[in-house]
C-alpha positions as CSV (number, residue, x, y, z in Angstrom):
1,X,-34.3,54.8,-104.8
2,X,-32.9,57.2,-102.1
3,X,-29.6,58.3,-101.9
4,X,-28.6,59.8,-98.1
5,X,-25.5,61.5,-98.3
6,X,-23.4,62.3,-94.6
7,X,-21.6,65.5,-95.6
8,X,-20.8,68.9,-93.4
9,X,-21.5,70.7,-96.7
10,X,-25.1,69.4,-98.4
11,X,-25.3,72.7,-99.9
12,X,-22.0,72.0,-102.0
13,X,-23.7,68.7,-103.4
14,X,-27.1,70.2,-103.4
15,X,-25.5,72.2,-106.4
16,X,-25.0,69.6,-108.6
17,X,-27.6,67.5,-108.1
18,X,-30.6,69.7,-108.9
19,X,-29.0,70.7,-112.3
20,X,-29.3,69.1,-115.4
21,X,-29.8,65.1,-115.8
22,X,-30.1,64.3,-112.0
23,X,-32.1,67.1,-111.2
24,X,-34.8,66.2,-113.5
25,X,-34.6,62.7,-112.0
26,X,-34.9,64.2,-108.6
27,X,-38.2,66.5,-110.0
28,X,-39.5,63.4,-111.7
29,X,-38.9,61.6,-108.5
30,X,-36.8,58.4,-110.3
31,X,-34.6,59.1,-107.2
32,X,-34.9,60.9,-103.9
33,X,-31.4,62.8,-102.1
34,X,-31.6,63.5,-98.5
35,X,-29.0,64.7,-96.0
36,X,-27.7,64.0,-93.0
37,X,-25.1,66.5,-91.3
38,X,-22.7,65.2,-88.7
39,X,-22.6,68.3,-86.9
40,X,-26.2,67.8,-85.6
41,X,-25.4,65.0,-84.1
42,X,-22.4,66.4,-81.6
43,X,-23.0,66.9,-78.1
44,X,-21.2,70.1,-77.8
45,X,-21.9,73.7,-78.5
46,X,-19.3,74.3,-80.7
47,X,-20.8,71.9,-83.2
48,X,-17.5,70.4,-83.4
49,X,-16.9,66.7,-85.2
50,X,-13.2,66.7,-85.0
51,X,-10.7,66.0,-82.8
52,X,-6.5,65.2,-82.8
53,X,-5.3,61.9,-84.1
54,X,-4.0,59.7,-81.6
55,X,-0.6,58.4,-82.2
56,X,0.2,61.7,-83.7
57,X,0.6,63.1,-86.8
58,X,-1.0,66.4,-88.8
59,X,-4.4,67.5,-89.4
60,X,-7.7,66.2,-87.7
61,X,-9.9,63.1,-87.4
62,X,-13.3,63.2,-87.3
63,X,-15.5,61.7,-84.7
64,X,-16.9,58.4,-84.8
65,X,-20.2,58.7,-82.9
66,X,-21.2,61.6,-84.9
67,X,-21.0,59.8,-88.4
68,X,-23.0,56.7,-87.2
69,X,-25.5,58.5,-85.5
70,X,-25.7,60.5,-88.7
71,X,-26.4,56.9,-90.8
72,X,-28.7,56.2,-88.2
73,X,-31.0,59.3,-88.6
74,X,-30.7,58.6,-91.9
75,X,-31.9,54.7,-92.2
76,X,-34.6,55.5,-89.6
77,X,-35.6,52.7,-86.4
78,X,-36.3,50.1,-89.1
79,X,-33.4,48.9,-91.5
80,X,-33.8,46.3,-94.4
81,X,-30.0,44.6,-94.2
82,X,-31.3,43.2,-98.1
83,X,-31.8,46.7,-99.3
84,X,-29.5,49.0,-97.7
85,X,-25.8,49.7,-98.6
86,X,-23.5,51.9,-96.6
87,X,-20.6,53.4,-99.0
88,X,-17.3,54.3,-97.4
89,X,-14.6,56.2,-99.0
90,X,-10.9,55.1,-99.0
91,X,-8.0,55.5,-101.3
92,X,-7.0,52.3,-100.7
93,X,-10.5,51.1,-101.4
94,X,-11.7,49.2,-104.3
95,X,-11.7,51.5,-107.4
96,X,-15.2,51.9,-108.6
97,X,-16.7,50.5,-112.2
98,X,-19.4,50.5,-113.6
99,X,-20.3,47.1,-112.6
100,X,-20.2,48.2,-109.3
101,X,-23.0,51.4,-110.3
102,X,-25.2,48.5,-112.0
103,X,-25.2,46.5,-108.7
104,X,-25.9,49.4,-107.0
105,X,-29.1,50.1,-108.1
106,X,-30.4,46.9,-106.8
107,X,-30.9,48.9,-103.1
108,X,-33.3,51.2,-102.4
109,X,-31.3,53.3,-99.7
110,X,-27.6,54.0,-100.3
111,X,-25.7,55.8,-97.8
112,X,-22.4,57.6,-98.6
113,X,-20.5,58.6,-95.9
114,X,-18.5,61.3,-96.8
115,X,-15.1,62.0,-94.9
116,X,-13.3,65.1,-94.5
117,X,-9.7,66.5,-92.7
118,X,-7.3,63.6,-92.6
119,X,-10.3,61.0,-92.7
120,X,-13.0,59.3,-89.9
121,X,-12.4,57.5,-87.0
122,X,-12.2,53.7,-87.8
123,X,-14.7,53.0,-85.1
124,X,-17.6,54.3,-86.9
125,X,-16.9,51.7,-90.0
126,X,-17.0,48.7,-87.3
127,X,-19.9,50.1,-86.3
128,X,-21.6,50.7,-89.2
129,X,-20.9,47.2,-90.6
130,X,-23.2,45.9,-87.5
131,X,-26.1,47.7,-89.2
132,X,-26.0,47.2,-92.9
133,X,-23.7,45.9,-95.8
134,X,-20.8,48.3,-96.2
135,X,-19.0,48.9,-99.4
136,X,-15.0,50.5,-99.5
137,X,-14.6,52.3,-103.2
138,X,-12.2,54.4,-104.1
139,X,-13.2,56.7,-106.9
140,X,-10.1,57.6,-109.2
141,X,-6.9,57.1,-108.0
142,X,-6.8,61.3,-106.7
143,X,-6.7,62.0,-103.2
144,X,-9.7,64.7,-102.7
145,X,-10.2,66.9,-99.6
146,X,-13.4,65.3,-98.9
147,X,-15.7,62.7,-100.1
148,X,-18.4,64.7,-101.5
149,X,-16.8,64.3,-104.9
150,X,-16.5,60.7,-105.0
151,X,-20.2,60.6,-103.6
152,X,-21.2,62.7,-106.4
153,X,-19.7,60.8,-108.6
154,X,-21.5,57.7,-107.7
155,X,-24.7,59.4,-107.6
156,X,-24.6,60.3,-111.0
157,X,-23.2,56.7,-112.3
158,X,-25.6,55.0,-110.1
159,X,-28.9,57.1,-111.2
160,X,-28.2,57.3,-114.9
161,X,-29.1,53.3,-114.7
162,X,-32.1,54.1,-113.1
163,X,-35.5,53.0,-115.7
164,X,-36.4,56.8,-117.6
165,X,-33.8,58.8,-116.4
166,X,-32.1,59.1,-120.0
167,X,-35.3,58.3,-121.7
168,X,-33.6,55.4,-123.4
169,X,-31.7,52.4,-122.6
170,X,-29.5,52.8,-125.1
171,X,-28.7,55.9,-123.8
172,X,-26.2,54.5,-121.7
173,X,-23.1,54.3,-123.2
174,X,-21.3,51.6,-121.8
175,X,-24.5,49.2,-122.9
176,X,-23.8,49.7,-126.9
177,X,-20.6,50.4,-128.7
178,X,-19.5,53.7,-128.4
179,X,-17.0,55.7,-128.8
180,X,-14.9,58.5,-127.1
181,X,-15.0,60.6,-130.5
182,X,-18.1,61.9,-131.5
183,X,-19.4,64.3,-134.0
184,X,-22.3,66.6,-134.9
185,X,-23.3,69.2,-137.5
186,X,-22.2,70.7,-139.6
187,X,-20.5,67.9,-141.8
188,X,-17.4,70.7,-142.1
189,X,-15.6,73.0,-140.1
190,X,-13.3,75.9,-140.8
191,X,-10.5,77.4,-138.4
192,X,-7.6,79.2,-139.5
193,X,-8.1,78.5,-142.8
194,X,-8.0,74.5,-142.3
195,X,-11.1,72.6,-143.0
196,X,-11.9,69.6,-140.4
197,X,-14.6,67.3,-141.8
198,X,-16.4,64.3,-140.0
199,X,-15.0,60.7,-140.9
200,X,-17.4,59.5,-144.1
201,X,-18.2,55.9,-142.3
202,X,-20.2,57.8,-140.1
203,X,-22.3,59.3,-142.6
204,X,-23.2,56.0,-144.9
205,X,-25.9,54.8,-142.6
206,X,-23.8,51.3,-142.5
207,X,-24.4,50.6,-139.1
208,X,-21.9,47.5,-138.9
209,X,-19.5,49.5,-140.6
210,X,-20.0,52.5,-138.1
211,X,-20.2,49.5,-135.0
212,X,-16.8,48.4,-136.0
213,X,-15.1,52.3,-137.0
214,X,-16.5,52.8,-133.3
215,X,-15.0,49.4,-131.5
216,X,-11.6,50.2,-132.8
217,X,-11.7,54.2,-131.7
């Protein structure tokens, strides 16, 4: 699976996703990252991918042409329509679930299209719907100063799901009964001279007993 992320700052996301989990995916290649930076794709020497909104109004918008040229570098000469999603951040989008990470790993390129300034010229989504299926989420209900962090934050969701990453199945929470509160050793604790203990059903081996103390928490 191959996750193509249009950003002016890879190096930001490249951060995160060579550490820990996803990185080892990325090592194991379960998943591949590339980028794609708008700014290469400007025809001026400033590099610039901005410009002032029309209709007025603060900030800047950035260019359309850059962005889908961007996807296109990205997808290659040859797109698969089937197997190709285009994700495009939006407050007002649809807020993403889980469900929507579970269908996404049914596509073998996902392209996130990460906005910055006061957001992309609306062209560039008309445009990009003529070449693959794009998906609007919004991730959280925050308004962020780009969308790396939503992207991110798909990336992870998205490649947790993926066969092997977490070694187990079950290792994904939101396919068992779990809980927000968990626990670990030792079976007591001691600050300020109060002891904090973990709850006894969890340490009877009663695993319908500890199913149901975990439903209700």
């Amino acid at each position: 699976m191959k996750f193509h992320l249009i950003t002016l700052f890879p190096e930001a996301c490249d951060a995160y996703l060579n550490a820990s989990i996803i990185g080892r995916a990325r090592k194991e290649k379960k998943m591949v990252v590339k980028y794609q930076n708008p700014r290469d794709f400007v025809d001026n020497k400033w590099g610039k991918v901005d410009e002032r909104p029309y209709g007025g109004g603060p900030g800047m918008v950035m260019s359309a042409l850059p962005i889908v040229k961007a996807v296109q570098a990205a997808l290659g000469k040859t797109v698969r329509q089937r197997l190709t999603v285009i994700v495009w951040f939006s407050p007002s989008g649809k807020q993403f679930t889980n469900k929507d990470a579970d269908k996404l790993t049914k596509y073998d390129d996902v392209v996130l299209v990460c906005g910055r300034y006061e957001g992309i010229d609306e062209r560039a989504k008309k445009i990009l719907k003529t070449l693959a299926t794009v998906k609007e989420f919004a991730v959280g209900e925050a308004v962020y100063t780009g969308g790396e962090i939503p992207a991110l934050a798909i990336v992870d969701a998205v490649t947790r799901r993926l066969p092997g990453v977490l070694g187990k199945d079950a290792s994904v929470e939101e396919r068992r009964i779990a809980s927000s509160a968990v626990y670990t050793r030792p079976e007591t604790i001691s600050y300020k001279k109060k002891n904090y203990r973990v709850p006894k059903v969890l340490q009877t081996g009663h695993h319908a007993n500890i199913d149901n103390w975990r439903s209700k928490k």
